[in-house]
PDB file of N, CA, C, O and CB in Angstrom:
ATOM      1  N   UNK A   1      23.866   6.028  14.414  1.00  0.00           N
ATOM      2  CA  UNK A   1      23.381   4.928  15.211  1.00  0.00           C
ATOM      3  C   UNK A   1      24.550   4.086  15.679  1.00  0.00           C
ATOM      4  O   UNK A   1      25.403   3.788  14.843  1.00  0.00           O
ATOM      5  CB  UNK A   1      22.382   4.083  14.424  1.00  0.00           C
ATOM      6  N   UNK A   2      24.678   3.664  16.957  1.00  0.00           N
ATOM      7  CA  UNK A   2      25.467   2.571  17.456  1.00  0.00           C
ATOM      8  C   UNK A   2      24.545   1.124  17.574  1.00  0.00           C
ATOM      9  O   UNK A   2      23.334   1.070  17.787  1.00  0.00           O
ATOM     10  CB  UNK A   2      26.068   3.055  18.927  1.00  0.00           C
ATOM     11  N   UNK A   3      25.549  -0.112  17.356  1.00  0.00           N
ATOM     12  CA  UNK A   3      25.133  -1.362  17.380  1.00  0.00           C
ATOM     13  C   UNK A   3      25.468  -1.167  18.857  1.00  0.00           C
ATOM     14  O   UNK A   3      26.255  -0.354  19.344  1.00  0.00           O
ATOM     15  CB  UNK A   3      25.795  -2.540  16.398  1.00  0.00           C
ATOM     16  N   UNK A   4      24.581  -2.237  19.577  1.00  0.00           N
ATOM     17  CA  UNK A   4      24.650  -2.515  21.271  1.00  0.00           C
ATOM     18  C   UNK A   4      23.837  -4.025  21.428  1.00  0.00           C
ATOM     19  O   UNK A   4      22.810  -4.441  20.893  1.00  0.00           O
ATOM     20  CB  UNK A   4      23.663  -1.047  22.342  1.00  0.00           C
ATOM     21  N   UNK A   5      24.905  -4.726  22.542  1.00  0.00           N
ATOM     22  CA  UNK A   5      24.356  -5.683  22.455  1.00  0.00           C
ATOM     23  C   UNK A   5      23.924  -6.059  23.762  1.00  0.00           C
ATOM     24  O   UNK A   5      24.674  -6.295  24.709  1.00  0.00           O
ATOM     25  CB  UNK A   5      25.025  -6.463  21.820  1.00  0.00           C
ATOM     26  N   UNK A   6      22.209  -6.120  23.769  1.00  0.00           N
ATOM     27  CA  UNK A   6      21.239  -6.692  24.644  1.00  0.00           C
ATOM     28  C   UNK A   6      20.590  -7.905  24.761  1.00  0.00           C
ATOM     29  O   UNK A   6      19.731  -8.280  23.963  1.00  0.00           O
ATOM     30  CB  UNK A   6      20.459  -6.096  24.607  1.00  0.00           C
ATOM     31  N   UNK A   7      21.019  -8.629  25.863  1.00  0.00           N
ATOM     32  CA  UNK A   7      20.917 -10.092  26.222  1.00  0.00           C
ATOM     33  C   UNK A   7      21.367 -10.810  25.035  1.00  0.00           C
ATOM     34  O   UNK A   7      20.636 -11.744  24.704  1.00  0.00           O
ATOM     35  CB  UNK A   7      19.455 -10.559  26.641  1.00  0.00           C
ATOM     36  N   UNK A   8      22.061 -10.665  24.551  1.00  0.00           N
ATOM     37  CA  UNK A   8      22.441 -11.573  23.938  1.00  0.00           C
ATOM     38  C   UNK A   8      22.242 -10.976  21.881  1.00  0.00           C
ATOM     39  O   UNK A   8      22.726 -11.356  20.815  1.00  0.00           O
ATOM     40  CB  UNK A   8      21.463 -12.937  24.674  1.00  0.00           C
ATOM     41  N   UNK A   9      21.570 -10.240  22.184  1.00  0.00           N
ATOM     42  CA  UNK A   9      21.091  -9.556  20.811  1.00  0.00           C
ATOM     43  C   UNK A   9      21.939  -8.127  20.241  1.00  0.00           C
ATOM     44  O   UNK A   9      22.246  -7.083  20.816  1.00  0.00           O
ATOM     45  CB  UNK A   9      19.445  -9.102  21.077  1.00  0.00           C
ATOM     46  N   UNK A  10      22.124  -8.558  19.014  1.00  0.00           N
ATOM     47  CA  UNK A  10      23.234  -6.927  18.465  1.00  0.00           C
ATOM     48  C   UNK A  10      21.820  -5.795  17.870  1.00  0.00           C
ATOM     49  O   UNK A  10      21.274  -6.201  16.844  1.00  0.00           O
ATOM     50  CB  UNK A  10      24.832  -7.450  16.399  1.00  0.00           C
ATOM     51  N   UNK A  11      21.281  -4.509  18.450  1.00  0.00           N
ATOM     52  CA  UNK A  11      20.587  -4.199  18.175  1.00  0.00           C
ATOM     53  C   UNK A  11      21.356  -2.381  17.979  1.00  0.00           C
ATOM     54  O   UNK A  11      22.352  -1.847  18.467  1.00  0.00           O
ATOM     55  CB  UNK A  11      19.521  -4.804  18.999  1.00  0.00           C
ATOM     56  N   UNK A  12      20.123  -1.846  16.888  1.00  0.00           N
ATOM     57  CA  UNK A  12      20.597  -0.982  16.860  1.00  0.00           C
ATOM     58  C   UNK A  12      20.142   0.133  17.664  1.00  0.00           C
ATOM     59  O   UNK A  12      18.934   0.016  17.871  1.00  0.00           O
ATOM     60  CB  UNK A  12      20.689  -0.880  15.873  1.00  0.00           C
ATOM     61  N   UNK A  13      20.673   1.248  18.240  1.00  0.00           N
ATOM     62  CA  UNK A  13      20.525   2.337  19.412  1.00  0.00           C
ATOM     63  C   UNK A  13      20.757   3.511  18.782  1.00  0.00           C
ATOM     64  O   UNK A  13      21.737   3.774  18.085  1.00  0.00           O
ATOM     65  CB  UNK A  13      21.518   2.216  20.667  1.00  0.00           C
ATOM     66  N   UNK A  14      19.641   4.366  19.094  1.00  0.00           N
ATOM     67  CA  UNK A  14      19.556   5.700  18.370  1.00  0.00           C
ATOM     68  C   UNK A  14      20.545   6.098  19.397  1.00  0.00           C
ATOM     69  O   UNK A  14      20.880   5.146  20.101  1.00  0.00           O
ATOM     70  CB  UNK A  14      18.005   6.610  18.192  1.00  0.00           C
ATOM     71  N   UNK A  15      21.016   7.033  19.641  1.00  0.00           N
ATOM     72  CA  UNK A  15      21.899   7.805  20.736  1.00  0.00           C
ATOM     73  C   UNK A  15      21.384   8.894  21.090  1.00  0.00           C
ATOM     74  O   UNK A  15      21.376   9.369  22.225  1.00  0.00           O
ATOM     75  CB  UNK A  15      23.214   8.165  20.374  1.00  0.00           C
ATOM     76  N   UNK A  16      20.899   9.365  20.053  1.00  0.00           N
ATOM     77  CA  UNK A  16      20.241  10.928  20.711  1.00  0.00           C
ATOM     78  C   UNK A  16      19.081  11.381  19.839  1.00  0.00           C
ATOM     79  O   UNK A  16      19.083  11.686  18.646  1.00  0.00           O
ATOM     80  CB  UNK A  16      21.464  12.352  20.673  1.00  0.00           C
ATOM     81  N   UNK A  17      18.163  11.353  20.656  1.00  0.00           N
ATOM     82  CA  UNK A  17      16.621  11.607  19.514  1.00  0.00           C
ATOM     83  C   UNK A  17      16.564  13.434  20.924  1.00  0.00           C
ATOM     84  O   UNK A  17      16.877  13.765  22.067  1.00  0.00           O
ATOM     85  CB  UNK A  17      14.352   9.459  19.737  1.00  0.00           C
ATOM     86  N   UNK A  18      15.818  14.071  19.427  1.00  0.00           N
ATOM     87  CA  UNK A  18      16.085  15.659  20.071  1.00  0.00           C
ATOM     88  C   UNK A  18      14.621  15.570  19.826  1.00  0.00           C
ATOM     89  O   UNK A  18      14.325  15.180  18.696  1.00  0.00           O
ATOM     90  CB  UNK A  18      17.221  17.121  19.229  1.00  0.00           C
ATOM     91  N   UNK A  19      13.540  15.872  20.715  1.00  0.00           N
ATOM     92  CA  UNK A  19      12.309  16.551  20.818  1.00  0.00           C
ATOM     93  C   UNK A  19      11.617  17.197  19.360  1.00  0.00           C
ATOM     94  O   UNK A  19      12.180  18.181  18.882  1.00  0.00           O
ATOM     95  CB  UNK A  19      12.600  17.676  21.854  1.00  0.00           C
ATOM     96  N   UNK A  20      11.177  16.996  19.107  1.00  0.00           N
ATOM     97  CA  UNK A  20      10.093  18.018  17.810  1.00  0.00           C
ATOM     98  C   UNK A  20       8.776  18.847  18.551  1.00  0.00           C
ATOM     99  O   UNK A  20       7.954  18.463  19.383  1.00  0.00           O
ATOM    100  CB  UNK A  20       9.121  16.687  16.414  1.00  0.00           C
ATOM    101  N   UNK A  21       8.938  19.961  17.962  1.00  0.00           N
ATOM    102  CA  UNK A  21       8.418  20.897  18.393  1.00  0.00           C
ATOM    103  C   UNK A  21       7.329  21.339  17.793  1.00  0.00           C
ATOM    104  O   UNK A  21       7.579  22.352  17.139  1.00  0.00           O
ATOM    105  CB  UNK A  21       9.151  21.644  18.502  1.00  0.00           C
ATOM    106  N   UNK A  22       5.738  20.859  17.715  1.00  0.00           N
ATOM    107  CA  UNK A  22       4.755  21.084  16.839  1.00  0.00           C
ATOM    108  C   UNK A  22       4.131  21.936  17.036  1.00  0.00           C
ATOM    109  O   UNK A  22       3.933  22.257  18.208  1.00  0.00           O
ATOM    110  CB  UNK A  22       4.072  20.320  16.641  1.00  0.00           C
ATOM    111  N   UNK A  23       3.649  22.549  16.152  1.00  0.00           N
ATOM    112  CA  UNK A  23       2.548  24.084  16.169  1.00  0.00           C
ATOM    113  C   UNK A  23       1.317  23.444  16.073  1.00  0.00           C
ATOM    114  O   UNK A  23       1.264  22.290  15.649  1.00  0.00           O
ATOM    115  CB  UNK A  23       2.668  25.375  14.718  1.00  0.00           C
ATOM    116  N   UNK A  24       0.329  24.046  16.413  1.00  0.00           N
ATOM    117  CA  UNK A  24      -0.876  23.792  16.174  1.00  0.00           C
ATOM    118  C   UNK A  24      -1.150  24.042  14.525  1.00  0.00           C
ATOM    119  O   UNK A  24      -2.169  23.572  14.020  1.00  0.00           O
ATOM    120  CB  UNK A  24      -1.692  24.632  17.145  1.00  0.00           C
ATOM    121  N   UNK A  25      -0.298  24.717  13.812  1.00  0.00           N
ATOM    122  CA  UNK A  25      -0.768  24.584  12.623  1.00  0.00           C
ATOM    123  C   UNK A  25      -0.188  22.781  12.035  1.00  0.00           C
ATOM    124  O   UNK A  25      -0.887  22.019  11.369  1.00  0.00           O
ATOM    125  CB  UNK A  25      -0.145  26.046  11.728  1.00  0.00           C
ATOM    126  N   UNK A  26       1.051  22.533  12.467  1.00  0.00           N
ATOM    127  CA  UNK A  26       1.564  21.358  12.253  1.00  0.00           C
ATOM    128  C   UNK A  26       0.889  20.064  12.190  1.00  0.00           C
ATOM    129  O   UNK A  26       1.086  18.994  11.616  1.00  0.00           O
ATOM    130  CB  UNK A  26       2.341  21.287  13.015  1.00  0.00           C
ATOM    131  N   UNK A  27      -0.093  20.614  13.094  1.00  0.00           N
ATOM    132  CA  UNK A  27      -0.799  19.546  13.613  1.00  0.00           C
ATOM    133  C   UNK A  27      -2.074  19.412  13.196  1.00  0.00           C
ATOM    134  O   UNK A  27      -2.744  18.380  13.242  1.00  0.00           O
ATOM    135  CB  UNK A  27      -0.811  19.569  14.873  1.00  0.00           C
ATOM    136  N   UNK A  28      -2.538  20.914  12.617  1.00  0.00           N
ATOM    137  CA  UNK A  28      -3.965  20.479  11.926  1.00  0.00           C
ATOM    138  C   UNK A  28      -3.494  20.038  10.525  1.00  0.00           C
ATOM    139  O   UNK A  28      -4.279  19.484   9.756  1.00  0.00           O
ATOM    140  CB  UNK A  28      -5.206  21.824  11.804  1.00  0.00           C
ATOM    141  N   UNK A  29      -1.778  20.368  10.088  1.00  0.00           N
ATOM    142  CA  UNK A  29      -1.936  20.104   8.686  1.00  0.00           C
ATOM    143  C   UNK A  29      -1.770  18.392   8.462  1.00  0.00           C
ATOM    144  O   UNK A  29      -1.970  17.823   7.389  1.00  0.00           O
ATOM    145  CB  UNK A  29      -0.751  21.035   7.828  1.00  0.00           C
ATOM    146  N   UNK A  30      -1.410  17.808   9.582  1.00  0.00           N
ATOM    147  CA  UNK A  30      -1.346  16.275   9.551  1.00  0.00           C
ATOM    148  C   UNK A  30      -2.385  15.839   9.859  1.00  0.00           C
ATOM    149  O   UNK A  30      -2.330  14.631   9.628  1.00  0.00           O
ATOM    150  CB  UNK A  30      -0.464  15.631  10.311  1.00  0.00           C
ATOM    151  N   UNK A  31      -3.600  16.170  10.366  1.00  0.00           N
ATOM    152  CA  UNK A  31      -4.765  16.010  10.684  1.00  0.00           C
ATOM    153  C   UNK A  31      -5.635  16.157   9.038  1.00  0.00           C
ATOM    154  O   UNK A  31      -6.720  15.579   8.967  1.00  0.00           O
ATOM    155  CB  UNK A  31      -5.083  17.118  11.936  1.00  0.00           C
ATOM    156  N   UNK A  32      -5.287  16.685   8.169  1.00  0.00           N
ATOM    157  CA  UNK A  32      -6.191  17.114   6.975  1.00  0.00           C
ATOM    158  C   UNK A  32      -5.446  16.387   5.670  1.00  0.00           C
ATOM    159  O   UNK A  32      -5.927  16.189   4.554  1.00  0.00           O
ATOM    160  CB  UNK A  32      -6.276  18.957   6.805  1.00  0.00           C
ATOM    161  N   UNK A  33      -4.112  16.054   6.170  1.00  0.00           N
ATOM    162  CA  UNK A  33      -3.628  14.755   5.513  1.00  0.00           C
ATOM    163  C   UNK A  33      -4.116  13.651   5.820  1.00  0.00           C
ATOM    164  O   UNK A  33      -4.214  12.816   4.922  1.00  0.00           O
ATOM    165  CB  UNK A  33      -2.433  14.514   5.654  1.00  0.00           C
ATOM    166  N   UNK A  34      -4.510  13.358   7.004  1.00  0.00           N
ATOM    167  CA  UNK A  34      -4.745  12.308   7.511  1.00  0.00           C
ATOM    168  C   UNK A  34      -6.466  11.535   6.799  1.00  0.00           C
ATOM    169  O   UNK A  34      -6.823  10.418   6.425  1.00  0.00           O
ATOM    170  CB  UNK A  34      -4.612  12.737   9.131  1.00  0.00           C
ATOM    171  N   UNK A  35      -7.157  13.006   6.935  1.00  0.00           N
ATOM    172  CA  UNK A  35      -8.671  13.212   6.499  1.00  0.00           C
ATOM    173  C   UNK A  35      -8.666  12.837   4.874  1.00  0.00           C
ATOM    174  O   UNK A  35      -9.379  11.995   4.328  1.00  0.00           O
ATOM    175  CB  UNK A  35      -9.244  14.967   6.800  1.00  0.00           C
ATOM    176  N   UNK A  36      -7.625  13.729   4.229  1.00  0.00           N
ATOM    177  CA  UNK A  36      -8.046  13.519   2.872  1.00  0.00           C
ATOM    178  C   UNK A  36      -7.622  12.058   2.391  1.00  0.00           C
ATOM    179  O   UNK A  36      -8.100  11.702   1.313  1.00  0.00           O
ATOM    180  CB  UNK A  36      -7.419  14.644   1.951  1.00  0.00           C
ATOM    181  N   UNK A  37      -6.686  11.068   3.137  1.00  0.00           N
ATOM    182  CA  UNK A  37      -6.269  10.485   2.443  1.00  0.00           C
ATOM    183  C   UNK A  37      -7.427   8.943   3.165  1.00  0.00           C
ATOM    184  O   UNK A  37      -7.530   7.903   2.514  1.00  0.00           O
ATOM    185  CB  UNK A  37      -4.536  10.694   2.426  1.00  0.00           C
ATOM    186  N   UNK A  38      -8.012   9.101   4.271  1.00  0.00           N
ATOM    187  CA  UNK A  38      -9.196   8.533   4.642  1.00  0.00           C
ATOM    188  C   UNK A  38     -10.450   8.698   3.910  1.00  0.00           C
ATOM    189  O   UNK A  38     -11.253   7.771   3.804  1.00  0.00           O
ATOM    190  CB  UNK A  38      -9.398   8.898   5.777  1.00  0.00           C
ATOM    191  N   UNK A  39     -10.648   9.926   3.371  1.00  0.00           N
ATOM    192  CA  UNK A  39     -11.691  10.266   2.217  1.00  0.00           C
ATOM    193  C   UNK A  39     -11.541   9.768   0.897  1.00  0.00           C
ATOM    194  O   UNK A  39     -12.530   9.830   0.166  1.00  0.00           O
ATOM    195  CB  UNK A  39     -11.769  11.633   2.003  1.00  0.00           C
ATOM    196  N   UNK A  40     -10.456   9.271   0.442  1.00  0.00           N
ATOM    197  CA  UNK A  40     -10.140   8.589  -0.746  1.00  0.00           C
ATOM    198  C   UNK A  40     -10.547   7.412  -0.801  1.00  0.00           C
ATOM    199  O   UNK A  40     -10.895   6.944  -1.885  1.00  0.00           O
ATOM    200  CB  UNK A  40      -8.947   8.547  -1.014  1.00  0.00           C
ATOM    201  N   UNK A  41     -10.603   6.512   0.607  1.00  0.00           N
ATOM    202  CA  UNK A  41     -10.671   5.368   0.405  1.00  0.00           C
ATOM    203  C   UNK A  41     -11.942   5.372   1.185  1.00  0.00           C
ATOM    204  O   UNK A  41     -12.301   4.238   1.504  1.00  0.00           O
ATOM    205  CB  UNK A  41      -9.503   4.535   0.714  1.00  0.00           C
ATOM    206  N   UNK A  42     -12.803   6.450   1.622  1.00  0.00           N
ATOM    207  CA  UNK A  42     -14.427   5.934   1.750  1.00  0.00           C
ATOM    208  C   UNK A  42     -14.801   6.254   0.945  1.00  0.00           C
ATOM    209  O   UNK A  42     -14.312   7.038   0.132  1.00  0.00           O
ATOM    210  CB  UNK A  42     -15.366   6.259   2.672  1.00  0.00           C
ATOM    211  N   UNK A  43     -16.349   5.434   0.935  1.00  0.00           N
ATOM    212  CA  UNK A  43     -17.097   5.842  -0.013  1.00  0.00           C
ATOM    213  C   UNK A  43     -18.231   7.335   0.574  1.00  0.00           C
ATOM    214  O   UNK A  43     -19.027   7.268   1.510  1.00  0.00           O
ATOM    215  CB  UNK A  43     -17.874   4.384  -0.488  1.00  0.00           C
ATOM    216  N   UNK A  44     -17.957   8.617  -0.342  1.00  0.00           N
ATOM    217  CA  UNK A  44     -18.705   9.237   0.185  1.00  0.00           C
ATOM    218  C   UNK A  44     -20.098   9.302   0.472  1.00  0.00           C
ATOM    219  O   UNK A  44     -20.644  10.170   1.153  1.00  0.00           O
ATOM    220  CB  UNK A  44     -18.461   9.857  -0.146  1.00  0.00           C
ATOM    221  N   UNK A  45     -20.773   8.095  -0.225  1.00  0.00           N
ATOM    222  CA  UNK A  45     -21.868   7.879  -0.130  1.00  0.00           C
ATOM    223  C   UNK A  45     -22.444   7.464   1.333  1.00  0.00           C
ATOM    224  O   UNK A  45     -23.584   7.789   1.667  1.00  0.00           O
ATOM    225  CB  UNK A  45     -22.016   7.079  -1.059  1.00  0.00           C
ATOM    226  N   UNK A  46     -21.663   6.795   2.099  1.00  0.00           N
ATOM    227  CA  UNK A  46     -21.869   6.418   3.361  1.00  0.00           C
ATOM    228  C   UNK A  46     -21.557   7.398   4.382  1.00  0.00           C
ATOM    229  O   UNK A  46     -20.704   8.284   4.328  1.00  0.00           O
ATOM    230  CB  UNK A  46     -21.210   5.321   3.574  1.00  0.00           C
ATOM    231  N   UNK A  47     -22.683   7.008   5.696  1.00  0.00           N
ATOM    232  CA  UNK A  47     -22.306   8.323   6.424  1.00  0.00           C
ATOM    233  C   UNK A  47     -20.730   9.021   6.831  1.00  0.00           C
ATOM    234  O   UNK A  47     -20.483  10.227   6.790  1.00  0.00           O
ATOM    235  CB  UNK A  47     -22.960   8.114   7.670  1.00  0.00           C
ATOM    236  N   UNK A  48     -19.600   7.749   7.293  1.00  0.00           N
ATOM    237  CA  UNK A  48     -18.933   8.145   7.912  1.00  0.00           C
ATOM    238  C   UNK A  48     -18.041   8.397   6.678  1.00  0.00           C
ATOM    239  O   UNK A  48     -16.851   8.393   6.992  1.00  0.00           O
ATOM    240  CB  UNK A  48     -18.660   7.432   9.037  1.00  0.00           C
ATOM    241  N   UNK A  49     -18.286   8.633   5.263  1.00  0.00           N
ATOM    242  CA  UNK A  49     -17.598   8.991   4.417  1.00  0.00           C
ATOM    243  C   UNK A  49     -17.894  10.483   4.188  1.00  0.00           C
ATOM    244  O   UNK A  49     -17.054  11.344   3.928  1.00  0.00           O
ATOM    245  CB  UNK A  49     -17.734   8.150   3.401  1.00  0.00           C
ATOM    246  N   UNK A  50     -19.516  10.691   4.354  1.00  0.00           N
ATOM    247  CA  UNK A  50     -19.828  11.971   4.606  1.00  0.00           C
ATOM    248  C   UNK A  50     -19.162  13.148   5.739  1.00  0.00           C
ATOM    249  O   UNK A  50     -18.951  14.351   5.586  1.00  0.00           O
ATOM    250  CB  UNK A  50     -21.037  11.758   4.847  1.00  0.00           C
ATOM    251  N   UNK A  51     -18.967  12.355   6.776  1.00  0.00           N
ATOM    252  CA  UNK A  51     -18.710  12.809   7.926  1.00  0.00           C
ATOM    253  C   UNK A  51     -17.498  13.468   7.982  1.00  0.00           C
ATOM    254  O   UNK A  51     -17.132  14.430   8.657  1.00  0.00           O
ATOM    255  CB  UNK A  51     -18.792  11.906   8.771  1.00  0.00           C
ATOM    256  N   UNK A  52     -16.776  12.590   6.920  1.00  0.00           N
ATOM    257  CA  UNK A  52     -14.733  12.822   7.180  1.00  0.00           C
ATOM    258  C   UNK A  52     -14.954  14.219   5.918  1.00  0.00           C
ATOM    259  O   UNK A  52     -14.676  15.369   6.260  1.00  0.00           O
ATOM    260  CB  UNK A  52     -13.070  10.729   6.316  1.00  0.00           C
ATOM    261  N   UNK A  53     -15.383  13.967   4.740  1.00  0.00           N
ATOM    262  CA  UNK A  53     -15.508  15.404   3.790  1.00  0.00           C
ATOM    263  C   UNK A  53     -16.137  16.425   4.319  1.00  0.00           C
ATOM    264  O   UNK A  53     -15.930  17.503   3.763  1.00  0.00           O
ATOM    265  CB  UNK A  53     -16.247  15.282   2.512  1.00  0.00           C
ATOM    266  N   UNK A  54     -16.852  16.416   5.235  1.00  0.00           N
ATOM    267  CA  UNK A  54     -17.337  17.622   5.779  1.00  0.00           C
ATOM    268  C   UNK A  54     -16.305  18.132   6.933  1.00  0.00           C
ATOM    269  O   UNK A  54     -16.367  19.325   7.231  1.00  0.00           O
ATOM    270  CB  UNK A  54     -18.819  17.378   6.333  1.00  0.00           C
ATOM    271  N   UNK A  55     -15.428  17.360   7.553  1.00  0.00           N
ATOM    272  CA  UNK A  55     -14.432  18.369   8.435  1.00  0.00           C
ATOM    273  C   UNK A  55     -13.311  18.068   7.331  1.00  0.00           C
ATOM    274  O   UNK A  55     -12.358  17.552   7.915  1.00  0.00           O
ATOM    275  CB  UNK A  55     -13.978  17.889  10.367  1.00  0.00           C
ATOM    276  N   UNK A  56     -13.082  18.181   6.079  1.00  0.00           N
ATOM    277  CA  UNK A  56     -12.104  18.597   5.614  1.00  0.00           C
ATOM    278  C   UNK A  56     -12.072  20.473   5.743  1.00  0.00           C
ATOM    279  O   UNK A  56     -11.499  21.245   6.513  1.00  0.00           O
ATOM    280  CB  UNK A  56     -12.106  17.902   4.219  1.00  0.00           C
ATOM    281  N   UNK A  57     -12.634  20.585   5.030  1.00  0.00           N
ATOM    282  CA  UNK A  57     -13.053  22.215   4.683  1.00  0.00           C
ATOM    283  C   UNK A  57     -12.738  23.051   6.219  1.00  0.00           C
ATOM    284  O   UNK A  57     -12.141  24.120   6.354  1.00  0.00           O
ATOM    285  CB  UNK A  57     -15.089  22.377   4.160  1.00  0.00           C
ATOM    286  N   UNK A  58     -13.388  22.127   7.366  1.00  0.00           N
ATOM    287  CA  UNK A  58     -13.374  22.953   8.621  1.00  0.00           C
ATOM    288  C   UNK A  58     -11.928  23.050   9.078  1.00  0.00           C
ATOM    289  O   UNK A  58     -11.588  24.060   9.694  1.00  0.00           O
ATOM    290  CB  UNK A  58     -14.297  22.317   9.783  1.00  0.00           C
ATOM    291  N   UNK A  59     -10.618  21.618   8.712  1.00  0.00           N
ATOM    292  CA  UNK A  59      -9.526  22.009   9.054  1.00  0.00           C
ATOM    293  C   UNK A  59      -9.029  23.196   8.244  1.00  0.00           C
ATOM    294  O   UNK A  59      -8.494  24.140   8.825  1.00  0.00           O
ATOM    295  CB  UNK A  59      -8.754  20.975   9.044  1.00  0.00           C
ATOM    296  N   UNK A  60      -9.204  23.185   6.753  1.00  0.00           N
ATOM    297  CA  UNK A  60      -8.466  23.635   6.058  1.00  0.00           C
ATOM    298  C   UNK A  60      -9.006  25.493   6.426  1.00  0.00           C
ATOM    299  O   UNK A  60      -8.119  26.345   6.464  1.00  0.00           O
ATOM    300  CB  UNK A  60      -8.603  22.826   4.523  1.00  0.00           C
ATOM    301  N   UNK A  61     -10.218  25.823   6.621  1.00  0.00           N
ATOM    302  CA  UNK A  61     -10.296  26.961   7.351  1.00  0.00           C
ATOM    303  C   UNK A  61      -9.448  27.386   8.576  1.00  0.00           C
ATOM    304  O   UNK A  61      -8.760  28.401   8.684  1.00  0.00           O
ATOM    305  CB  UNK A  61     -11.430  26.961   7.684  1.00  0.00           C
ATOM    306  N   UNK A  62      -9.637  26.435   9.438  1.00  0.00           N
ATOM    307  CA  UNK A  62      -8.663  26.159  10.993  1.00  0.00           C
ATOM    308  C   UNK A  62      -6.922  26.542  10.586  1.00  0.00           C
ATOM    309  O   UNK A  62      -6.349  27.386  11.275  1.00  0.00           O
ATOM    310  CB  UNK A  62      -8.769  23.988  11.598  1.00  0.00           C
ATOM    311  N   UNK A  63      -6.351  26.010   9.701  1.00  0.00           N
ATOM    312  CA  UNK A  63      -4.941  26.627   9.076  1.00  0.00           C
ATOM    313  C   UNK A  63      -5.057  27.746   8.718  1.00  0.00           C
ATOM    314  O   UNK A  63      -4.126  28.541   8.845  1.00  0.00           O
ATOM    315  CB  UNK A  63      -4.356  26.036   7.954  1.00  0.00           C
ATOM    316  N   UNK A  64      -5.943  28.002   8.312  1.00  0.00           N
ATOM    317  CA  UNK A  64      -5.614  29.835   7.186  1.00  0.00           C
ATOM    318  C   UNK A  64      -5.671  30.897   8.178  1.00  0.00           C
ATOM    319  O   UNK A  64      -5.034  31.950   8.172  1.00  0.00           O
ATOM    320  CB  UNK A  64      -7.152  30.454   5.746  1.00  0.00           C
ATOM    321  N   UNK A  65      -6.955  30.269   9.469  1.00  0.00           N
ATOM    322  CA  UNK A  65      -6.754  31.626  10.567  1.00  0.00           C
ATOM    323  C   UNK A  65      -5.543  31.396  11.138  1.00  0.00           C
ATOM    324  O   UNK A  65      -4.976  32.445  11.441  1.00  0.00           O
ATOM    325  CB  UNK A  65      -7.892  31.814  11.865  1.00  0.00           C
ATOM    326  N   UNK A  66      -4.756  30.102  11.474  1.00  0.00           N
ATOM    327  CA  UNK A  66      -4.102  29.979  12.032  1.00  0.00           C
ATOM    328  C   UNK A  66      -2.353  30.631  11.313  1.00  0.00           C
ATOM    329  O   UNK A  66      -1.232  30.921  11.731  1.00  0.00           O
ATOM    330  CB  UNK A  66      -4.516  28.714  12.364  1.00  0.00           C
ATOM    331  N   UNK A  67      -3.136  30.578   9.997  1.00  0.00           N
ATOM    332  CA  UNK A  67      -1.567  31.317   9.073  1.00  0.00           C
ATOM    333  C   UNK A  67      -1.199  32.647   8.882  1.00  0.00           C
ATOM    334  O   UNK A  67      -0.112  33.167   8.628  1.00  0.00           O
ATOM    335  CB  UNK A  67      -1.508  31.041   7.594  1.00  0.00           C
ATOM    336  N   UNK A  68      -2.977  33.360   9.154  1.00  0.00           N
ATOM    337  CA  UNK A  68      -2.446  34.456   9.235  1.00  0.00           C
ATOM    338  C   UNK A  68      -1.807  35.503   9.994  1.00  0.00           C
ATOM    339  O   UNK A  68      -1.431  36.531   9.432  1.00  0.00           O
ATOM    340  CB  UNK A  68      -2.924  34.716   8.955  1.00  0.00           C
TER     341      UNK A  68
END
């Protein structure tokens, strides 16, 4: 990182950010992180707690075709 100073401010400046390149598996596996760790903190008793545990299972199927 370089310091650079804008209007008046010393800030810091990435110099070179390089692209990331995601797979669709990448992306369902942050999607089922995302799910399980939203399912922890609903209650499954309520619908939309129901709602998030029932597409867990459907991502985690969605990776395995996608792994093999």
């Amino acid at each position: 990182m370089a310091t650079s100073n804008i209007h008046g401010f010393y800030t810091n400046v990435v110099e070179a950010i390089e692209p990331r390149q995601y797979t669709a598996t990448n992306y369902l596996k942050n999607q089922l992180i995302f799910l399980k760790r939203l399912g922890s903190e609903l209650d499954s008793e309520t619908k939309a707690g129901a709602m998030v545990n029932m597409q867990i299972p459907n991502l985690e199927m969605a990776i395995e075709e996608l792994s093999v």
